[in-house]
Residue frames as a rotation matrix with the C-alpha (Angstrom) as fourth column:
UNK 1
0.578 0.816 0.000 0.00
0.816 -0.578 0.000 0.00
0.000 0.000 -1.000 0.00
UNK 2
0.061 -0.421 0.905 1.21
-0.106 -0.904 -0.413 3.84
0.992 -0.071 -0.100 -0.44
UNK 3
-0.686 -0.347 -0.639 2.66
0.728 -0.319 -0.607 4.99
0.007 -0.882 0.471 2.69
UNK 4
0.451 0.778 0.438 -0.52
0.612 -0.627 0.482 7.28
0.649 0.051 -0.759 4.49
UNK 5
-0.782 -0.544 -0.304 -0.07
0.412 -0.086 -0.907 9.88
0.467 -0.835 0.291 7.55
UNK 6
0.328 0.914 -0.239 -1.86
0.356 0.115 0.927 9.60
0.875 -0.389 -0.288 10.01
UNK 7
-0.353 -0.130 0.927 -1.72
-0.569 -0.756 -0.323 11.53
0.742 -0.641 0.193 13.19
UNK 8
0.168 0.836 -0.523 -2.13
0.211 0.488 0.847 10.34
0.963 -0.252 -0.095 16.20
UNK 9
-0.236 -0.167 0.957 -2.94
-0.424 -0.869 -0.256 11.64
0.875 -0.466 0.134 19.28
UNK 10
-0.050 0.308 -0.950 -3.08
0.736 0.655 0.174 10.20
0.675 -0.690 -0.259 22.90
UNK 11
-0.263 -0.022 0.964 -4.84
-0.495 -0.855 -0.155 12.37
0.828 -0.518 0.214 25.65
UNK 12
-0.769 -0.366 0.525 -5.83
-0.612 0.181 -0.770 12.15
0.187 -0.913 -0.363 29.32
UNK 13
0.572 0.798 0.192 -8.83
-0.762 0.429 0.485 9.60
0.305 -0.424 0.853 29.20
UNK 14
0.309 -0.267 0.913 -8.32
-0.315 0.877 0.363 6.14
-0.897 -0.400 0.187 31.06
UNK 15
0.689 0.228 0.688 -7.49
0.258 0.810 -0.526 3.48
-0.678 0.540 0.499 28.51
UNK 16
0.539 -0.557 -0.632 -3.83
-0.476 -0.820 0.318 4.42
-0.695 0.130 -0.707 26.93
UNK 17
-0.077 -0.122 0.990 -3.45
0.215 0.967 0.135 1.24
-0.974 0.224 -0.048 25.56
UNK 18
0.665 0.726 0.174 -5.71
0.313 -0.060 -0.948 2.08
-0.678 0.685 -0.267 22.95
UNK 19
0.906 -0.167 -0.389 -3.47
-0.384 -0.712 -0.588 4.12
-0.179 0.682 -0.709 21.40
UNK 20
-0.224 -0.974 -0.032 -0.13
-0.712 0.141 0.688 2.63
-0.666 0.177 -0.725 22.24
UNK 21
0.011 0.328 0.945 -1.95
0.427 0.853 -0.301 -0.85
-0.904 0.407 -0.131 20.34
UNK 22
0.950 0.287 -0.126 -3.31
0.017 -0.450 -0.893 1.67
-0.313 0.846 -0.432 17.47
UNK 23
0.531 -0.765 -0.364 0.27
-0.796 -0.598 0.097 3.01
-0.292 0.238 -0.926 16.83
UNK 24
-0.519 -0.674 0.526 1.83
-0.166 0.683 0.711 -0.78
-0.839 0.281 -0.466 16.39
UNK 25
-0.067 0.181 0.981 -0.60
0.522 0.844 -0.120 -1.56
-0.850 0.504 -0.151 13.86
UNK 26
0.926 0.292 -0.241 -0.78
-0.008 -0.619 -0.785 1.56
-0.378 0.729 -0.571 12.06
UNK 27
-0.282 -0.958 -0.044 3.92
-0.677 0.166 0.717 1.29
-0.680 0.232 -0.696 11.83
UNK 28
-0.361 -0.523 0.772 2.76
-0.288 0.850 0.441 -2.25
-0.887 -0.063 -0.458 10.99
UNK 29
0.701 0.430 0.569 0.55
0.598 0.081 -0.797 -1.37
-0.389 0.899 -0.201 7.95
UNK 30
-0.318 -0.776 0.545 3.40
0.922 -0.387 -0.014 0.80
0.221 0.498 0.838 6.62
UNK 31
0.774 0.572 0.271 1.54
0.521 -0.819 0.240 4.21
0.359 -0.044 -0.932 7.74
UNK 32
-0.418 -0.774 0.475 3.75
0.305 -0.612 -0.729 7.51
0.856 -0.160 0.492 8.41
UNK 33
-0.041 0.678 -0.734 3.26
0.886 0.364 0.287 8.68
0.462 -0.638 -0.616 11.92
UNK 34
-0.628 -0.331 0.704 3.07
-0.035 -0.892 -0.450 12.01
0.778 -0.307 0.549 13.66
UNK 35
-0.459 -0.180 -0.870 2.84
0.729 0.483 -0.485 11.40
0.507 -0.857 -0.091 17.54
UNK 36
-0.477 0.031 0.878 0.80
-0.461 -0.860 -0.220 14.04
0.748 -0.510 0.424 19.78
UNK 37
-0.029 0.044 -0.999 0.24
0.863 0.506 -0.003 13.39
0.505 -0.861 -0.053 23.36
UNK 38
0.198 0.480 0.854 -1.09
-0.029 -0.868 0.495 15.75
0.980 -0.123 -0.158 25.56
UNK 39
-0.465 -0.692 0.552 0.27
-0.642 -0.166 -0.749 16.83
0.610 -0.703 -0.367 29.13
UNK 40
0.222 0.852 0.473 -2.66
-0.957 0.284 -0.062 14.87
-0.187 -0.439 0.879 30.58
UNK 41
0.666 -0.177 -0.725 -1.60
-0.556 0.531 -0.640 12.14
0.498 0.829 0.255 28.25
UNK 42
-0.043 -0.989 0.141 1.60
-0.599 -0.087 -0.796 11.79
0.800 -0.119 -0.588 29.99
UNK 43
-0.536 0.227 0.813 0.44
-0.835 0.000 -0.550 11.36
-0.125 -0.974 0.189 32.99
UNK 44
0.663 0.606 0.438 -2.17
-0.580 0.787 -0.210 8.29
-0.472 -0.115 0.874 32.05
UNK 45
0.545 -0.482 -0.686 0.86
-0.415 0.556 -0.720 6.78
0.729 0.677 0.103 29.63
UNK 46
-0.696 -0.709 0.114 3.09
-0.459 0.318 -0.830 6.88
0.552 -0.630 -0.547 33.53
UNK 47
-0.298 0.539 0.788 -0.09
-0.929 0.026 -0.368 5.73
-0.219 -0.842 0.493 35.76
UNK 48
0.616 0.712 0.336 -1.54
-0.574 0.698 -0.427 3.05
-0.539 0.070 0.839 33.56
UNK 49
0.480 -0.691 -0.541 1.80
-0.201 0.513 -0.834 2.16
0.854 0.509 0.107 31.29
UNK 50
0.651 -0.744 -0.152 4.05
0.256 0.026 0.966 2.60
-0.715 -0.668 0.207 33.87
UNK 51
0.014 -0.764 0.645 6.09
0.995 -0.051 -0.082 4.73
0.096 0.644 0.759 30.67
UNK 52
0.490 -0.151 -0.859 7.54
0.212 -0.935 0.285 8.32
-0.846 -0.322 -0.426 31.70
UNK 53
0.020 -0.731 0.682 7.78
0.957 -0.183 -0.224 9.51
0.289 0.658 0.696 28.54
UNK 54
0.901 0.091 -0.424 8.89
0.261 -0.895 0.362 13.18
-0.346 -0.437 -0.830 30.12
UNK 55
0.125 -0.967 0.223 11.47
0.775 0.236 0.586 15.37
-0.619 0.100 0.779 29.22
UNK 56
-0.020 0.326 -0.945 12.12
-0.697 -0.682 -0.220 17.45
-0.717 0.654 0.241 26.05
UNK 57
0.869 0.407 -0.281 11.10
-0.481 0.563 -0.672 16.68
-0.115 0.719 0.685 22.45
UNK 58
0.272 0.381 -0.884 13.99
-0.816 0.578 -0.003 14.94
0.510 0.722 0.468 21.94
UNK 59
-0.799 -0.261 0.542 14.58
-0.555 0.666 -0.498 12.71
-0.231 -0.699 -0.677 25.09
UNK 60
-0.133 0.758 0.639 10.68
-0.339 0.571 -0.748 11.84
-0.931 -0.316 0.181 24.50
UNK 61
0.659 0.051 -0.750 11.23
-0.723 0.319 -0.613 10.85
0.208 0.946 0.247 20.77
UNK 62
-0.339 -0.917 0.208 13.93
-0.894 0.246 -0.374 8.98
0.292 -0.313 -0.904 21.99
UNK 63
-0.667 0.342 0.662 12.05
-0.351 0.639 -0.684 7.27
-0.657 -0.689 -0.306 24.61
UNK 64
0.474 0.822 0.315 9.13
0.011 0.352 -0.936 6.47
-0.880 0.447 0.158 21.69
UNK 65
0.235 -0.478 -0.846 11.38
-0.951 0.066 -0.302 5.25
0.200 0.876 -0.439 19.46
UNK 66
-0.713 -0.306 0.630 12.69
-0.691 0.457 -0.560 2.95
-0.117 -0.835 -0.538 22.24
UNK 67
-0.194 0.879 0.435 9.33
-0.205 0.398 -0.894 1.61
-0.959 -0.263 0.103 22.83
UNK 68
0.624 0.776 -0.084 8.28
-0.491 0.307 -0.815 0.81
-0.607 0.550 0.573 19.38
UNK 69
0.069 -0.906 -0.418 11.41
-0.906 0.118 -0.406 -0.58
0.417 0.407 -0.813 18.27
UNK 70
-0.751 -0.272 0.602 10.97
-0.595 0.675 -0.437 -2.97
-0.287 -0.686 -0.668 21.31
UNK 71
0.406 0.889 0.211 7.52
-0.199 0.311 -0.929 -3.96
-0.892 0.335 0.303 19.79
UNK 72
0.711 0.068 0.700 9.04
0.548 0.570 -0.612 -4.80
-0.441 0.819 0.368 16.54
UNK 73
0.111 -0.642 -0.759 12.35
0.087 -0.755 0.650 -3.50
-0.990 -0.138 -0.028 15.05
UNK 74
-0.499 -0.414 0.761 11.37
0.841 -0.018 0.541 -3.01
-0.210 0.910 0.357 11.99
UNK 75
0.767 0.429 -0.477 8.70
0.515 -0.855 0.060 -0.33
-0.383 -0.292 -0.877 13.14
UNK 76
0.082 -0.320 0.944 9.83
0.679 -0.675 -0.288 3.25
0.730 0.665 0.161 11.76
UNK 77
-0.898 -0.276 -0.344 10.13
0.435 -0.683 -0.587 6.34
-0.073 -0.676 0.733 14.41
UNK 78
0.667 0.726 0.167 6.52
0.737 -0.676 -0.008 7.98
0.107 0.128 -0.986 14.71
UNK 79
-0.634 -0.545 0.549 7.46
0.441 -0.837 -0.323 11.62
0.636 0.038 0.771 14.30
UNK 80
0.111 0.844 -0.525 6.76
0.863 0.180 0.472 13.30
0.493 -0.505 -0.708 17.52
UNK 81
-0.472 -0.423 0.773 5.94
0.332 -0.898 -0.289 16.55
0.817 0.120 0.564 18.15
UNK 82
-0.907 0.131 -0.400 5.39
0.351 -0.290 -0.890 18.83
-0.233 -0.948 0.217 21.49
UNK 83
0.230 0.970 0.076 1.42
0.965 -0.237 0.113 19.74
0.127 0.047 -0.991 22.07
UNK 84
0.549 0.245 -0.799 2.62
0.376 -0.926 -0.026 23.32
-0.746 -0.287 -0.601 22.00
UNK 85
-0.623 -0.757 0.198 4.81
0.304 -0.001 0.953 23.20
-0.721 0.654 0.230 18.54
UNK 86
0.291 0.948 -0.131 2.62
0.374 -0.239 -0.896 25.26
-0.881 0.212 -0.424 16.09
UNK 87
-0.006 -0.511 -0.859 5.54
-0.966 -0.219 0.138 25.39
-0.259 0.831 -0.493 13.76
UNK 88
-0.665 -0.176 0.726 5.18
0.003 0.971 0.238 21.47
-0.747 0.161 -0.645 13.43
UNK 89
-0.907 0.407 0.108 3.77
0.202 0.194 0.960 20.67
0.370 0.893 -0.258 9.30
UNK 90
-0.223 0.975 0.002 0.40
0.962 0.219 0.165 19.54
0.160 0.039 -0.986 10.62
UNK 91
-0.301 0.539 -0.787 -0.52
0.458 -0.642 -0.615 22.68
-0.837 -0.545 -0.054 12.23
UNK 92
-0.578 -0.080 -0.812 -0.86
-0.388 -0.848 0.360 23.90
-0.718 0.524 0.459 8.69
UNK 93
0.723 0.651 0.231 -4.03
-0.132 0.459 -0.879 22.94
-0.678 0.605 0.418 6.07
UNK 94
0.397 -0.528 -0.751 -1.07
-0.885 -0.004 -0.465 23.29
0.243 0.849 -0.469 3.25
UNK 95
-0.737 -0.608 -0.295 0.66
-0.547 0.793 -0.270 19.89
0.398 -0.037 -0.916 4.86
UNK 96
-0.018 0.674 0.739 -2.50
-0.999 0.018 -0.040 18.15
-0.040 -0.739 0.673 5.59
UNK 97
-0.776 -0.389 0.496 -2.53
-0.482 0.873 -0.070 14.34
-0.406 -0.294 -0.865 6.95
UNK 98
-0.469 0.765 -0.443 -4.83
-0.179 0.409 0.895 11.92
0.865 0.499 -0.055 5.67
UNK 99
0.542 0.736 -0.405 -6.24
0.304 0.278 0.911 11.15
0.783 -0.617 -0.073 8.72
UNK 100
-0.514 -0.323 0.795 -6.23
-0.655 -0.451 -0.607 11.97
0.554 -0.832 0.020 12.44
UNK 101
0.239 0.512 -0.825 -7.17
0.535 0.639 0.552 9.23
0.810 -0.573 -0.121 15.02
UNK 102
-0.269 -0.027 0.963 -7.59
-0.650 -0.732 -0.202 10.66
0.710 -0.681 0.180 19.00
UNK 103
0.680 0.383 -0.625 -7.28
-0.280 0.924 0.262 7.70
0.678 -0.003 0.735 20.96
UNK 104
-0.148 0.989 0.026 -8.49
0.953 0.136 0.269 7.70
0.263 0.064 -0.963 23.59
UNK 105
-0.582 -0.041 0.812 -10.05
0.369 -0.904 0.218 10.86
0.725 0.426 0.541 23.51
UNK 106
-0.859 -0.096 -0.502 -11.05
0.494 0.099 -0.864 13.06
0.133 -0.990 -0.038 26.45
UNK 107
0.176 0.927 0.332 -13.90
0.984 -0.163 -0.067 14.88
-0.008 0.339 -0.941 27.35
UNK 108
0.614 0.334 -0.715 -12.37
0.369 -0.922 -0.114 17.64
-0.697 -0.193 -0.690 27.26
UNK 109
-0.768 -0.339 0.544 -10.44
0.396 0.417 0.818 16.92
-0.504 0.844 -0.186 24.17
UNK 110
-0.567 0.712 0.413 -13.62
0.811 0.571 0.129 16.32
-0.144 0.408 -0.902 22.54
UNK 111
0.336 0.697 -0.633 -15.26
0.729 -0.618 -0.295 19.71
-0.597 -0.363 -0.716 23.85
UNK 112
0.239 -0.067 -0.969 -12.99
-0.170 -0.985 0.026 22.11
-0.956 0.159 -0.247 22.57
UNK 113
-0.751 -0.536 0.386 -12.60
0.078 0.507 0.858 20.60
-0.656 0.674 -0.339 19.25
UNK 114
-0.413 0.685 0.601 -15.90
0.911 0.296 0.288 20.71
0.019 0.666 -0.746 18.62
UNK 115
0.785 0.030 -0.619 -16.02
0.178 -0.968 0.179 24.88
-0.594 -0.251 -0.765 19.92
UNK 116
0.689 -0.515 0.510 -13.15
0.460 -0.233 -0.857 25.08
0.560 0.825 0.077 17.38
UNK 117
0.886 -0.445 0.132 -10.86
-0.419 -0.644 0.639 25.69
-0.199 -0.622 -0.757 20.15
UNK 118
0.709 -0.673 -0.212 -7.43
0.377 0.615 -0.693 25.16
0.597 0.411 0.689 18.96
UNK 119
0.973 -0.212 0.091 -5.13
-0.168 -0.379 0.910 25.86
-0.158 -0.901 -0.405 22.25
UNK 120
0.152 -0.826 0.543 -2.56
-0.393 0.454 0.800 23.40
-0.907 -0.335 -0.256 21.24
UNK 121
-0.562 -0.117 -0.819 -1.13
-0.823 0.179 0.539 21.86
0.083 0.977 -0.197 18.17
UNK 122
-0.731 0.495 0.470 -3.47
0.520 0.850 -0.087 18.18
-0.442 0.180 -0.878 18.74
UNK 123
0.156 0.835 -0.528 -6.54
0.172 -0.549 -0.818 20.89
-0.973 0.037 -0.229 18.90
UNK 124
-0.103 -0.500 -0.860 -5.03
-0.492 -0.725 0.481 22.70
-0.864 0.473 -0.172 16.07
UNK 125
-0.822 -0.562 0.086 -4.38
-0.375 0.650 0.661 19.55
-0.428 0.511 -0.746 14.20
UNK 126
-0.675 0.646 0.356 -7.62
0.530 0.761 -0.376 18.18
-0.514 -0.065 -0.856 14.75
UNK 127
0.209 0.822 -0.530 -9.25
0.118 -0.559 -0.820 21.79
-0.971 0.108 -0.214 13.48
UNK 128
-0.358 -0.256 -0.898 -7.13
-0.852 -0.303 0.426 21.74
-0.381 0.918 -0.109 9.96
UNK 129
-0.890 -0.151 0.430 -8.14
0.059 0.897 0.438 17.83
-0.452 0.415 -0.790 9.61
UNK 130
-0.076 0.980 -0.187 -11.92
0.646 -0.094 -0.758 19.21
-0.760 -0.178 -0.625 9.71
UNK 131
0.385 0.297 -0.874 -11.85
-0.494 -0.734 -0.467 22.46
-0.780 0.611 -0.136 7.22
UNK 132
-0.488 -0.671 -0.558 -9.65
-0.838 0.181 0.515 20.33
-0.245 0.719 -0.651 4.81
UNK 133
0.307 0.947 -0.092 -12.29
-0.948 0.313 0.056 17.45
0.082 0.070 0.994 4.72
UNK 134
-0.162 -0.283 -0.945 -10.15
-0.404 0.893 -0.198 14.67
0.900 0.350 -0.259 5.48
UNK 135
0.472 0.378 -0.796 -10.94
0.620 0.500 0.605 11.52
0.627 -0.779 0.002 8.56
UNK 136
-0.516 -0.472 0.715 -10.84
-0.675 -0.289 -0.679 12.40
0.527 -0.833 -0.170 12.22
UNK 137
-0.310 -0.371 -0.875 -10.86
0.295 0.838 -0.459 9.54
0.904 -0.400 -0.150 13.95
UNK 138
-0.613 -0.606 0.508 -11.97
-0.563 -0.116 -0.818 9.64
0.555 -0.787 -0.270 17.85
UNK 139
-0.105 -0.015 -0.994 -12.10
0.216 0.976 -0.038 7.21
0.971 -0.219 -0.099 20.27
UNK 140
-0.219 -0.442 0.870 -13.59
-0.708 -0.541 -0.453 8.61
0.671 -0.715 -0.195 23.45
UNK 141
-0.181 0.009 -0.983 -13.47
0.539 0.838 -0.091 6.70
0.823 -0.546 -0.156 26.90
UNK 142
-0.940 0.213 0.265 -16.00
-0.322 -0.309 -0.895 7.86
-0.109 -0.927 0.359 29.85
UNK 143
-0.309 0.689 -0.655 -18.40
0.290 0.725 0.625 6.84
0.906 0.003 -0.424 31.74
UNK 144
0.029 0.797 0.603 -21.27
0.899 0.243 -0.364 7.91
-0.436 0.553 -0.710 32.33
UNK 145
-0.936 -0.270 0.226 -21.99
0.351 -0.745 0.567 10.65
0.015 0.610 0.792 29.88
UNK 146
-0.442 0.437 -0.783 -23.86
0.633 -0.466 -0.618 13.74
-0.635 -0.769 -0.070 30.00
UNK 147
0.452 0.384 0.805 -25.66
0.761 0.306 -0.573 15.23
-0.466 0.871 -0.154 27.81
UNK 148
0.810 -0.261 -0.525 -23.27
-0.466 -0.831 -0.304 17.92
-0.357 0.491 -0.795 27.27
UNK 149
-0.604 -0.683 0.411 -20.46
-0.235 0.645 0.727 14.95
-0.761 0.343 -0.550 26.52
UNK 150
-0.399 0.360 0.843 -23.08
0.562 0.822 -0.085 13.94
-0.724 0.440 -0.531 24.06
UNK 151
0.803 0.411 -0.432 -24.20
0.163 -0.848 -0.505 17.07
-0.574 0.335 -0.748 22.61
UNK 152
0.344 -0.744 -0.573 -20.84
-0.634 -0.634 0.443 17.47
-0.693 0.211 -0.689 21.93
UNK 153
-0.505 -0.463 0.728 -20.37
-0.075 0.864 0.498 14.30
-0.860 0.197 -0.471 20.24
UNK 154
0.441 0.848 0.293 -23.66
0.672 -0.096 -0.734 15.01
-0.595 0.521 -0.612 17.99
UNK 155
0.824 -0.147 -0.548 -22.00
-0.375 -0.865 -0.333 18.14
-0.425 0.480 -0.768 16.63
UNK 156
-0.206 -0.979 -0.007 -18.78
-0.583 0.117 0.804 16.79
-0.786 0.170 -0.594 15.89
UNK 157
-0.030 0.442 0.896 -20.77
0.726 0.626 -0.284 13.27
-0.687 0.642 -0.340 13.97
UNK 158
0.672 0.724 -0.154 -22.83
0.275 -0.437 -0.856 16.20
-0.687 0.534 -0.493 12.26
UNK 159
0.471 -0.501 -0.725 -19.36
-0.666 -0.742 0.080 17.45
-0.578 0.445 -0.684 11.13
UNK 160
0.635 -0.299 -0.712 -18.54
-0.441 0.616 -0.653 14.14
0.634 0.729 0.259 9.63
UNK 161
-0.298 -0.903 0.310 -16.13
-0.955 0.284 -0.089 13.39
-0.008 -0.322 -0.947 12.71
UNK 162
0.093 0.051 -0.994 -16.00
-0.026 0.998 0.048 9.08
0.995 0.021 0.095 13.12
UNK 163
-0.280 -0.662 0.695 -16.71
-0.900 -0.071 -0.430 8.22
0.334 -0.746 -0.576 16.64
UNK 164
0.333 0.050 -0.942 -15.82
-0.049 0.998 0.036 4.70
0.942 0.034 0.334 17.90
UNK 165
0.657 0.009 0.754 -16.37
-0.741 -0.178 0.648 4.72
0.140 -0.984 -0.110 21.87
UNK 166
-0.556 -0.734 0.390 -14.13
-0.805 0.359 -0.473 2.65
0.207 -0.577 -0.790 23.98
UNK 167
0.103 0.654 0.750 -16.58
-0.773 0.527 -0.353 -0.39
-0.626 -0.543 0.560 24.09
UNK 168
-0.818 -0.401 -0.413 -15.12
-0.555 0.738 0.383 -4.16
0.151 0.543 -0.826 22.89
UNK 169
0.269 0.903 -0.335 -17.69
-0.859 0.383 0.340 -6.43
0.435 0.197 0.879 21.81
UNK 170
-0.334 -0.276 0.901 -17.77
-0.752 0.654 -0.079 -10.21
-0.568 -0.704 -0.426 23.75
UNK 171
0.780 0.618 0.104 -19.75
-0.445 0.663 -0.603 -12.02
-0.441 0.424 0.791 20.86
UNK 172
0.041 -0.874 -0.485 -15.13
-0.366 0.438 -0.821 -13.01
0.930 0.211 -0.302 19.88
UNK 173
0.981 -0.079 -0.177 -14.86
0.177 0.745 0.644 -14.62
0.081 -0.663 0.744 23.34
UNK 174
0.419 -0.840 0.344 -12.04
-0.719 -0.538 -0.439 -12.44
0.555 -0.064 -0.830 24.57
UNK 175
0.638 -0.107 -0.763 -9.72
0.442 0.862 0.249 -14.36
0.631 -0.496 0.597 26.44
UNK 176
0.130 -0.595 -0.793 -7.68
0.797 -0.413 0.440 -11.18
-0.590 -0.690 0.421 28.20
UNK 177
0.441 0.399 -0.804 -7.54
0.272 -0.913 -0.305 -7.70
-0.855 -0.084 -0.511 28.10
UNK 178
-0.766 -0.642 0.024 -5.37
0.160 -0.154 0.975 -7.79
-0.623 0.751 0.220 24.79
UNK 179
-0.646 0.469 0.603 -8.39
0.763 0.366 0.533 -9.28
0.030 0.804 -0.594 22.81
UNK 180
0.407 0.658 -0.633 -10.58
0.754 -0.634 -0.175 -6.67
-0.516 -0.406 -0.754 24.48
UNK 181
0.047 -0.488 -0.871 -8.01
-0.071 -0.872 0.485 -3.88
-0.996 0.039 -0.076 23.43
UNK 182
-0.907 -0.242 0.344 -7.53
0.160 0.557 0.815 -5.42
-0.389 0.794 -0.467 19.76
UNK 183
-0.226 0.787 0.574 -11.03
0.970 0.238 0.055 -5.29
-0.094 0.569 -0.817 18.78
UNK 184
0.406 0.799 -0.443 -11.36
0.660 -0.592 -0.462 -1.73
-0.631 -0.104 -0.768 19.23
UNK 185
-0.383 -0.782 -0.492 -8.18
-0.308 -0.394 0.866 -0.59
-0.871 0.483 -0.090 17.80
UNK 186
-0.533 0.478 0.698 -10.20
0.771 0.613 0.170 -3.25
-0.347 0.629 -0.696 14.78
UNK 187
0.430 0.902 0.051 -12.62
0.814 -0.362 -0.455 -1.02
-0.392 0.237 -0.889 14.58
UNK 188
0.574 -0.061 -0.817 -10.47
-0.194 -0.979 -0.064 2.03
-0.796 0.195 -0.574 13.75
UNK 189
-0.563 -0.784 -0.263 -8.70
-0.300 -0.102 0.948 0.46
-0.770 0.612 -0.178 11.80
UNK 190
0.085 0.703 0.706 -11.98
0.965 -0.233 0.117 -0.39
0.247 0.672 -0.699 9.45
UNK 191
0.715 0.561 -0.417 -13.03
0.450 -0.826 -0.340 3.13
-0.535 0.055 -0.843 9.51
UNK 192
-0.230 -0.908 -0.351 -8.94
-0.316 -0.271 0.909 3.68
-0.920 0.320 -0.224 7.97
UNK 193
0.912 0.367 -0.184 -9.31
-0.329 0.386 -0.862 1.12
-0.246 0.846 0.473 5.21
UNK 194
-0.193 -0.981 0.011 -6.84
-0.973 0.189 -0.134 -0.74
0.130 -0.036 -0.991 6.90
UNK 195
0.457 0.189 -0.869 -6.19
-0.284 0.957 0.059 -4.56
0.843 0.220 0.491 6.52
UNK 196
-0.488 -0.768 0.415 -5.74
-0.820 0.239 -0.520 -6.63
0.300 -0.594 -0.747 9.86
UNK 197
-0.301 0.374 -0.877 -6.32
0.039 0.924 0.381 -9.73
0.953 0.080 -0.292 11.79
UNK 198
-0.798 -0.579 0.167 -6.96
-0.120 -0.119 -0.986 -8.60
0.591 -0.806 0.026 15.24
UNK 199
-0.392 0.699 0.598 -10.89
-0.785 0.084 -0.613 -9.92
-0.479 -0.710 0.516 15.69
UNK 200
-0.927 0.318 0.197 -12.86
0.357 0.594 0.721 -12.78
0.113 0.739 -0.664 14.30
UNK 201
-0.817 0.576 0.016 -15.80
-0.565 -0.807 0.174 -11.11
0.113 0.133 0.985 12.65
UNK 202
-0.316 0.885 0.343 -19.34
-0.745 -0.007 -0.667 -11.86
-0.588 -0.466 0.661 13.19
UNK 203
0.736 0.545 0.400 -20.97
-0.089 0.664 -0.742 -14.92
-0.671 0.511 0.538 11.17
UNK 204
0.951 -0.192 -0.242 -17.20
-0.154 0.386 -0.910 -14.86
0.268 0.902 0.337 9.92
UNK 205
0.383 -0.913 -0.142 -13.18
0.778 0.402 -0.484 -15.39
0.499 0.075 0.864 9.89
UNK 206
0.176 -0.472 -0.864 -10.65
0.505 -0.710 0.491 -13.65
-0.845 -0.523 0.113 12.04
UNK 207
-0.645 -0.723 -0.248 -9.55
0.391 -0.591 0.706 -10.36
-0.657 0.359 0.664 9.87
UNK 208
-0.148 0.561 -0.814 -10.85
-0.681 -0.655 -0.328 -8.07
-0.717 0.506 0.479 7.03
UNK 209
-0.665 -0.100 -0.740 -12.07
-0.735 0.262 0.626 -9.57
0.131 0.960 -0.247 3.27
UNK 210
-0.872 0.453 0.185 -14.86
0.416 0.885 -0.208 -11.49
-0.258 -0.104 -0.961 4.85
């Protein structure tokens, strides 16, 4: 397949996995990455990874190189840029990605995105993927939701955004939180028009082409 870029972004909801999972399989479909992670982020990547990716940009490129190398050393480097770099390509509609996944995406992520608030370069990112009509991708994770978490979610749909909650299906007989994680990452990766094997589908075979 052509080499795509895709953006991806990990803020402060629970469930950091999500994204670190998303990021092996997007390397592993040949996709170009650009890394954003949000100070919040950080903090749920050291609480629930147990990974401090802290520092400057490039100790923490460093360190996420490190890490995805260890997952597979043919994996490329995601290019990763600070959530306050507004000289960084993306921030600009002239260098726009093909897609933008947010994963997993907060509620307050979520809010100012859809208020067109662009504080930071994810925000930023997430507001050039929108005027420029190409995917945005998010993947939020809370519980329970209000109807201003939903409101906000309505507007965003309305704007074409793709949103694929945090919620693995049980009708694959997970056998441990991998399969659980796996099936949603699945799901974004259909909504890419990416090929993998990481669920067996309803009334069919494990992977896409069924």
């Amino acid at each position: 397949m052509s080499e795509r870029h895709i953006v991806l972004a990990i803020t402060g909801a629970s469930g950091a996995v999500y994204g670190l999972r998303l990021g092996e399989e997007l390397l592993r479909a040949g996709a170009r990455i650009s890394l954003l992670i949000s100070k919040a982020g950080s903090m749920v990547l050291q609480e629930e990874c147990g990974l401090e990716w802290e520092g400057d940009t490039g100790e923490v490129a460093g360190k996420i190189e490190e890490y995805f190398l260890g997952k597979n050393k043919a994996f490329p480097s995601p290019a990763y840029y600070d959530e306050n770099d507004f000289r960084a390509p993306i921030a600009s509609g002239s260098n726009v990605p093909d897609a933008m996944v947010i994963c997993p995406c907060s509620m307050g992520t979520l809010s100012r995105v859809a208020a067109g608030n662009s504080g930071n370069l994810l925000e930023r990112c997430a507001d050039v993927i929108l005027k420029e009509g190409r995917t945005l991708v998010m993947v939020p994770r809370e519980t329970p939701l209000t109807e201003i978490h939903l409101g906000n979610m309505l507007k965003l749909v309305r704007t074409g955004v793709k949103m694929v909650p945090a919620m693995p299906a049980f009708y694959t007989h997970p056998k441990d939180v991998d399969d659980l994680v796996n099936f949603v990452v699945g799901k974004v990766l259909d909504i890419l028009g990416m090929e993998h094997n990481l669920f067996k589908r309803w009334g069919g075979a494990t992977g896409t082409g069924d």
